[in-house]
C-alpha positions as CSV (number, residue, x, y, z in Angstrom):
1,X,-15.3,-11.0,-2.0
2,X,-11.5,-10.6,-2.0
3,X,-9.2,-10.1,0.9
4,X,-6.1,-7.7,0.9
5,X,-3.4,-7.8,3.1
6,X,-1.1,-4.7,2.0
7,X,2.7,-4.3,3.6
8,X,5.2,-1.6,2.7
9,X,8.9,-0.3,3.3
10,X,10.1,-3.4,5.3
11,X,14.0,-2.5,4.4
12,X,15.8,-5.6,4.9
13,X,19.1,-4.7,6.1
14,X,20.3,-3.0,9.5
15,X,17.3,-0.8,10.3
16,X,14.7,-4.2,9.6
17,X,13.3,-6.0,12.5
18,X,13.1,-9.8,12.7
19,X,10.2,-10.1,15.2
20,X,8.2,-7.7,12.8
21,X,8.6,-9.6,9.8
22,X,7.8,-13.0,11.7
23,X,4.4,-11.1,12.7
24,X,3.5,-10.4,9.2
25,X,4.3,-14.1,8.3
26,X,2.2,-15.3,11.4
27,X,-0.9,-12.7,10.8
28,X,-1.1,-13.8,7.2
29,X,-1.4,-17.7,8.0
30,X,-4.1,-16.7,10.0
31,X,-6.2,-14.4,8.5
32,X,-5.8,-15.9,5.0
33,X,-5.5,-13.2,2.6
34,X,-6.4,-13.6,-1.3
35,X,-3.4,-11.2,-2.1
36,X,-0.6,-9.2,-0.8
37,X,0.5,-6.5,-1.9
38,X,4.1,-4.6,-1.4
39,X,4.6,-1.3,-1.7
40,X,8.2,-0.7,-2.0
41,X,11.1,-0.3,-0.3
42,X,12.3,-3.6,-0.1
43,X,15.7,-2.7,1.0
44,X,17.7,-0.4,3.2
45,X,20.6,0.3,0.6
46,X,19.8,-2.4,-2.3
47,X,22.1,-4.1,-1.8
48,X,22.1,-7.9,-3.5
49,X,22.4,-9.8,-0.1
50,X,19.1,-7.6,1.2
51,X,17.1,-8.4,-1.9
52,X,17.8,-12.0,-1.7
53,X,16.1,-11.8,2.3
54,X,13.4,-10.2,1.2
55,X,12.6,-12.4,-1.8
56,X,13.0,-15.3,1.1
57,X,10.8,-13.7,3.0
58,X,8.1,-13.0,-0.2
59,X,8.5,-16.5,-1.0
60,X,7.2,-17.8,2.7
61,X,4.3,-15.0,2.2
62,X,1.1,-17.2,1.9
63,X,-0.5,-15.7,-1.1
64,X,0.5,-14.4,-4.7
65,X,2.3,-10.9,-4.0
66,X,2.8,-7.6,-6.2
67,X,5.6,-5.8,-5.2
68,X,7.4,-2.4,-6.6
69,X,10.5,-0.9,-6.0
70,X,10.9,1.9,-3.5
71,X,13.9,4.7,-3.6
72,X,15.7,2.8,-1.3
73,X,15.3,-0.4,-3.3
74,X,18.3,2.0,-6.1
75,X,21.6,1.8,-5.2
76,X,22.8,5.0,-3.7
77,X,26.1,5.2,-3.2
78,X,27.1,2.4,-6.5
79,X,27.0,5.4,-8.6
80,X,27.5,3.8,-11.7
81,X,24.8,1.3,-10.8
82,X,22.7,4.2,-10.4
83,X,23.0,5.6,-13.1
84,X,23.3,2.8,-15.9
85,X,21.4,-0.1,-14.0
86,X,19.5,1.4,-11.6
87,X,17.1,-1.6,-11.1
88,X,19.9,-4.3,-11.9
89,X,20.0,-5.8,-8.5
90,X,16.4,-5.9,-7.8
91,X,15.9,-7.4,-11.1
92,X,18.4,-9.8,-10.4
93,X,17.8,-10.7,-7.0
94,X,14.1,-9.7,-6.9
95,X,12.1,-9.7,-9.3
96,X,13.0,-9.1,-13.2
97,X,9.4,-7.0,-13.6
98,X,9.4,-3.5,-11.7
99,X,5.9,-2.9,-13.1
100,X,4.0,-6.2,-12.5
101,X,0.4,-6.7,-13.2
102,X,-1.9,-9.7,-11.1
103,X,-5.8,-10.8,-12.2
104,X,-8.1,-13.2,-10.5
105,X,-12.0,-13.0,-10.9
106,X,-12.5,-9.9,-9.0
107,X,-9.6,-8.7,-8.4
108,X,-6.9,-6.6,-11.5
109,X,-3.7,-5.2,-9.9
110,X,-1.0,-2.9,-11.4
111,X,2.2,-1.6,-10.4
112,X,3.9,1.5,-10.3
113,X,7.5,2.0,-10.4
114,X,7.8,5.1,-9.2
115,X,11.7,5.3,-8.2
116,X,14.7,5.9,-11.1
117,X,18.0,6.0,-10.9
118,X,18.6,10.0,-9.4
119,X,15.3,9.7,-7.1
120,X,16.5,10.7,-4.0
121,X,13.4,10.7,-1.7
122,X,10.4,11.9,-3.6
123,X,9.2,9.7,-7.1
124,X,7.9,10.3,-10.3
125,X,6.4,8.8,-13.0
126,X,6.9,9.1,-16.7
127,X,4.1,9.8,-19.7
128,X,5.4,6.4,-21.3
129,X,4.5,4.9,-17.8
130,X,1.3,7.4,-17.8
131,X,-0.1,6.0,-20.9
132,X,0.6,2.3,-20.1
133,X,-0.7,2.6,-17.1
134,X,-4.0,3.9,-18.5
135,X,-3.8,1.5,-21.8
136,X,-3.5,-1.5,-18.6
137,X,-6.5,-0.2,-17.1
138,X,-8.6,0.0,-20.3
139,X,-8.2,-3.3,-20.5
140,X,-9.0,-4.3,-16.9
141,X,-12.8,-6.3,-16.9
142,X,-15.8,-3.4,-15.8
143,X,-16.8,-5.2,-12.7
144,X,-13.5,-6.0,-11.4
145,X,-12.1,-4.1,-8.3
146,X,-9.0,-2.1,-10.0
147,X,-5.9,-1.9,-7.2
148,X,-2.6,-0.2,-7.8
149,X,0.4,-0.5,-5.7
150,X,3.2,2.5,-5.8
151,X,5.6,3.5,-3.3
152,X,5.6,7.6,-3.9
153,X,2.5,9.5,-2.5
154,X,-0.3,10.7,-5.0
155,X,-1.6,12.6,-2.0
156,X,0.4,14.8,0.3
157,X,0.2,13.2,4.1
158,X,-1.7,15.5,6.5
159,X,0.5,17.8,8.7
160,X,4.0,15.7,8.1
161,X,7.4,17.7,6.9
162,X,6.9,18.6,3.0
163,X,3.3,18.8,1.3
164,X,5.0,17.2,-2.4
165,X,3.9,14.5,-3.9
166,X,5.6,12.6,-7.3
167,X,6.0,14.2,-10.4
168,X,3.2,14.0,-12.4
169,X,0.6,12.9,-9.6
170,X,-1.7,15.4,-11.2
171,X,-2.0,13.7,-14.3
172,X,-2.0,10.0,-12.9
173,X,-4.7,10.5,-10.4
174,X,-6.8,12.2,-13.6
175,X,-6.1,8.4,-15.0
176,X,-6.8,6.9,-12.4
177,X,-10.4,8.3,-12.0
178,X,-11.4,8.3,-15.4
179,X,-10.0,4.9,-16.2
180,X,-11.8,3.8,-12.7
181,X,-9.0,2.7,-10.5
182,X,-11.0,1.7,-6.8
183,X,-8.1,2.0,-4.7
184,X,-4.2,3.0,-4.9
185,X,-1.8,2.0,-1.8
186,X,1.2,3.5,-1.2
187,X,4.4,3.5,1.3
188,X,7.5,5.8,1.3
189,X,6.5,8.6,4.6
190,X,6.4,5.6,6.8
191,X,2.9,6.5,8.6
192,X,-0.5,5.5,8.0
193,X,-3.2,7.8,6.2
194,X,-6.3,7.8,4.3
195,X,-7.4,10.3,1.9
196,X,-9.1,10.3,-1.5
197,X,-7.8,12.1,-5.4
198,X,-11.4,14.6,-4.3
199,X,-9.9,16.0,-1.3
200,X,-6.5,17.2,-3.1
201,X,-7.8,17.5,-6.8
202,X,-11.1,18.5,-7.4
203,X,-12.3,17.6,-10.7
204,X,-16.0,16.3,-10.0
205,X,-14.5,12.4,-11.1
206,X,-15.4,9.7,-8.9
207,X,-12.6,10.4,-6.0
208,X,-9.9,7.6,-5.8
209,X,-9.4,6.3,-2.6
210,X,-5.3,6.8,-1.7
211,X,-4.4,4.2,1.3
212,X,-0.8,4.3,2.9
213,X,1.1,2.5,5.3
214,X,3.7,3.1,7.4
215,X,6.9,1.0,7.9
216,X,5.8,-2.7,8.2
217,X,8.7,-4.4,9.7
218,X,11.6,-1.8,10.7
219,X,12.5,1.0,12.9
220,X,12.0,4.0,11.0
221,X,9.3,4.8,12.1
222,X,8.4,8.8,11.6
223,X,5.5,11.5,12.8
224,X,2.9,9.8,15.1
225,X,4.3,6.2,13.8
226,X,8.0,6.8,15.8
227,X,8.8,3.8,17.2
228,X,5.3,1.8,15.4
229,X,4.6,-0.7,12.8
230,X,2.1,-0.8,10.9
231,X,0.1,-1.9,8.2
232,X,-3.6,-2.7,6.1
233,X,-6.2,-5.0,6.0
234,X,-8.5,-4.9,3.3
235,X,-11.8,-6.2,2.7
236,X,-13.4,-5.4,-1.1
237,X,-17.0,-7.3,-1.4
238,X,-19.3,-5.9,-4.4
239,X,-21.0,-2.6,-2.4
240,X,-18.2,-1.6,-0.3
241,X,-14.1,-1.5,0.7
242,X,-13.2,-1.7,4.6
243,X,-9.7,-0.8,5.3
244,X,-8.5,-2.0,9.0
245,X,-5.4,-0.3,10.5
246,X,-3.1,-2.5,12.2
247,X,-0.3,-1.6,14.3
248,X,2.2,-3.6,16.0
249,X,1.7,-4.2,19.3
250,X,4.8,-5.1,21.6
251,X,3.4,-6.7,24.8
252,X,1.1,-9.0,22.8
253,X,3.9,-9.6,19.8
254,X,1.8,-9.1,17.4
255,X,-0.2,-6.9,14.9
256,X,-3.5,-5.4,16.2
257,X,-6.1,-3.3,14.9
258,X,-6.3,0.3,15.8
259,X,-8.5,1.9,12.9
260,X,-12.0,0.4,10.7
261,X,-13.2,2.5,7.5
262,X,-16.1,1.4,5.3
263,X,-16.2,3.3,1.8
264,X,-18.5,2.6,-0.6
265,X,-17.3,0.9,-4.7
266,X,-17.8,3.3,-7.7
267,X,-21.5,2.9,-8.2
268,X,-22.8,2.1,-4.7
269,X,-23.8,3.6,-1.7
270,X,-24.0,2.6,2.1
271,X,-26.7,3.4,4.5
272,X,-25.8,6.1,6.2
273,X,-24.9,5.1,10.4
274,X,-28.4,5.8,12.6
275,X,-27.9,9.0,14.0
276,X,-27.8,9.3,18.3
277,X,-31.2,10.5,20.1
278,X,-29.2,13.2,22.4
279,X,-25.4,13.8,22.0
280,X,-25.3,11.9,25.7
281,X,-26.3,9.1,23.8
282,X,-23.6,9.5,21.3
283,X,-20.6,10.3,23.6
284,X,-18.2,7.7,25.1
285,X,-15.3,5.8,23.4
286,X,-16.2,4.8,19.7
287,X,-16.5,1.3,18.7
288,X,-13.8,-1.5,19.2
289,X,-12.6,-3.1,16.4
290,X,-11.5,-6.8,17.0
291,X,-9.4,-9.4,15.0
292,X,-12.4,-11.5,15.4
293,X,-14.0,-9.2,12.5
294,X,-11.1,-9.9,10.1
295,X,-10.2,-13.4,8.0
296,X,-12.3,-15.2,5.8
297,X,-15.7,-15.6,6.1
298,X,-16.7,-19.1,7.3
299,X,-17.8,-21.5,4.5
C-alpha cells in the first residue's frame, strides 16, 4: 500500500499564505505520506527569490516530492527570459529537471511540463514529450501503480469559465490508457474535481482517472473554491485508489476532509455498496469522513 499526499499552485509570492503552507507542513508530519506530489505553479511571477521559498519549503516537506512547473512558474513580464530561457530560474533556483521521474516498489511517477515559454494560461504538450512520455511508461514494472503529475487539465472542469483543455490532451490521454497510467493529478483552475479520460473521450480503453486540486496554500481561490484551500489524499492498495478531499478549515487551522471516493485499479473490481430496504432508510446526511480514516495503517 502507498500513500499520496498531492498539493498544487501554492504561488509563493504576494498572493501565498503563510498559515496554509504551515498546514501542509503540519498535516504531512502527521499523516505520514509515502510521496508528495506537486502540481505546478510554484510561483506567482517566477521570480528567483519565490523559487528559492518554495524549494525551502519542498525541502521541509517530509517525503520525496515530484514537482512540475506551472505557467506562472515562466516569467511573464522578463520577456527575453521568456522567450530564450523560459525555465532558467526554476532550473536554477528549483529544480534543474522540469520532467522528473520517481520509482519505489509500488509506486512509478512521471511528470509533465506542460507550460513553455508563450503559455499564457492554458498548456500543451509536445509529440517529443508525447512519445517520451509513452517510451517512460513502457518501461514502468506491470504491477506498479503508474501516477503522473501535470499542471494543465486533460479534462475540462465541470461548469467553470472555458471547457479547453491543453494541446494535445487528445492524444496523451490515448497514451495514457493504453500504456496504463492509474491516475493523472493536476492543478492550474484552482478547484477541486474528479473525472475520468471515459467521461470526455470515449474510446472503450480502460478510463484514466484525472484528479485536481485547487490552490493549496494562497488566496486565489476561484468557482466554489473562492476564498478555500484545498487539496488530496490518496490511498492506492492492490484492489483499489481512495482519494479524500481536504479543505482548509479556518476555525480549526487546519486541513479537513470534505470528500471520500473509492475507485477500483485496472483489473479489479469492488463490491458494489448494499443497497437501502426503503428510500427512508437511505435518506439523511451521507457518511462522515474523519482524519481518523487517513495516515498509515498501524504496524
Amino acid at each position: 500500500m502507498r500513500q499520496i499526499l498531492h498539493i498544487s499552485d501554492i504561488h509563493f509570492g504576494p498572493k501565498h499564505l503563510v498559515d496554509r503552507a504551515e498546514g501542509v507542513l503540519r498535516l504531512a508530519e502527521r499523516l505520514a505520506p509515502d510521496f508528495i506530489a506537486l502540481s505546478g505553479d510554484l510561483t506567482q511571477r517566477a521570480k528567483p527569490s519565490e523559487f528559492q521559498r518554495a524549494r525551502t519549503f519542498v525541502d521541509r516537506l517530509p517525503a520525496p516530492v515530484v514537482a512540475v512547473p506551472g505557467n506562472h512558474d515562466v516569467p511573464l513580464y522578463r520577456v527575453w527570459e521568456r522567450v530564450f530561457a523560459p525555465y532558467g530560474a526554476y532550473r536554477r533556483h528549483f529544480d534543474r529537471e522540469t520532467e522528473p521521474t520517481w520509482q519505489d516498489d509500488e509506486l512509478f511517477v512521471v511528470g509533465l511540463n506542460t507550460a513553455y515559454g508563450w503559455t499564457l494560461t492554458e498548456g500543451r504538450l509536445t509529440l517529443a514529450q508525447l512519445r517520451r512520455l509513452e517510451e517512460r511508461l513502457e518501461a514502468a514494472p506491470a504491477e506498479a501503480f503508474k501516477l503522473v503529475i501535470a499542471h494543465h487539465h486533460l479534462i475540462p472542469p465541470p461548469r467553470f469559465k472555458t471547457q479547453s483543455v491543453l494541446i494535445h490532451a487528445f492524444e496523451a490521454i490515448e497514451i495514457l490508457a493504453q500504456q496504463g497510467a492509474d491516475l493523472v493529478v493536476s492543478g492550474h483552475h484552482h478547484i477541486t474535481y474528479l473525472g475520468s479520460s471515459e467521461q470526455y473521450y470515449p474510446q472503450g480503453l480502460h478510463p484514466v482517472v484525472v484528479l485536481h486540486s485547487g490552490t493549496t496554500t494562497s488566496s486565489r481561490g476561484r468557482g466554489h473554491e473562492t476564498g478555500h484551500n484545498s487539496c488530496n489524499w490518496i490511498r492506492v492498495d492492490q484492489r483499489s485508489l481512495e482519494i479524500t478531499n481536504l479543505r482548509w478549515d479556518i476555525d480549526r487551522g487546519e486541513f479537513r476532509p470534505v470528500a471520500h471516493h473509492r475507485l477500483p485499479r485496472r483489473g479489479h473490481e469492488l463490491e458494489p455498496a448494499p443497497l437501502p430496504e426503503s428510500a427512508e432508510a437511505g435518506s439523511g446526511s451521507g457518511v462522515e469522513v474523519g482524519l481518523q480514516g487517513i495516515g498509515r495503517p498501524n504496524r
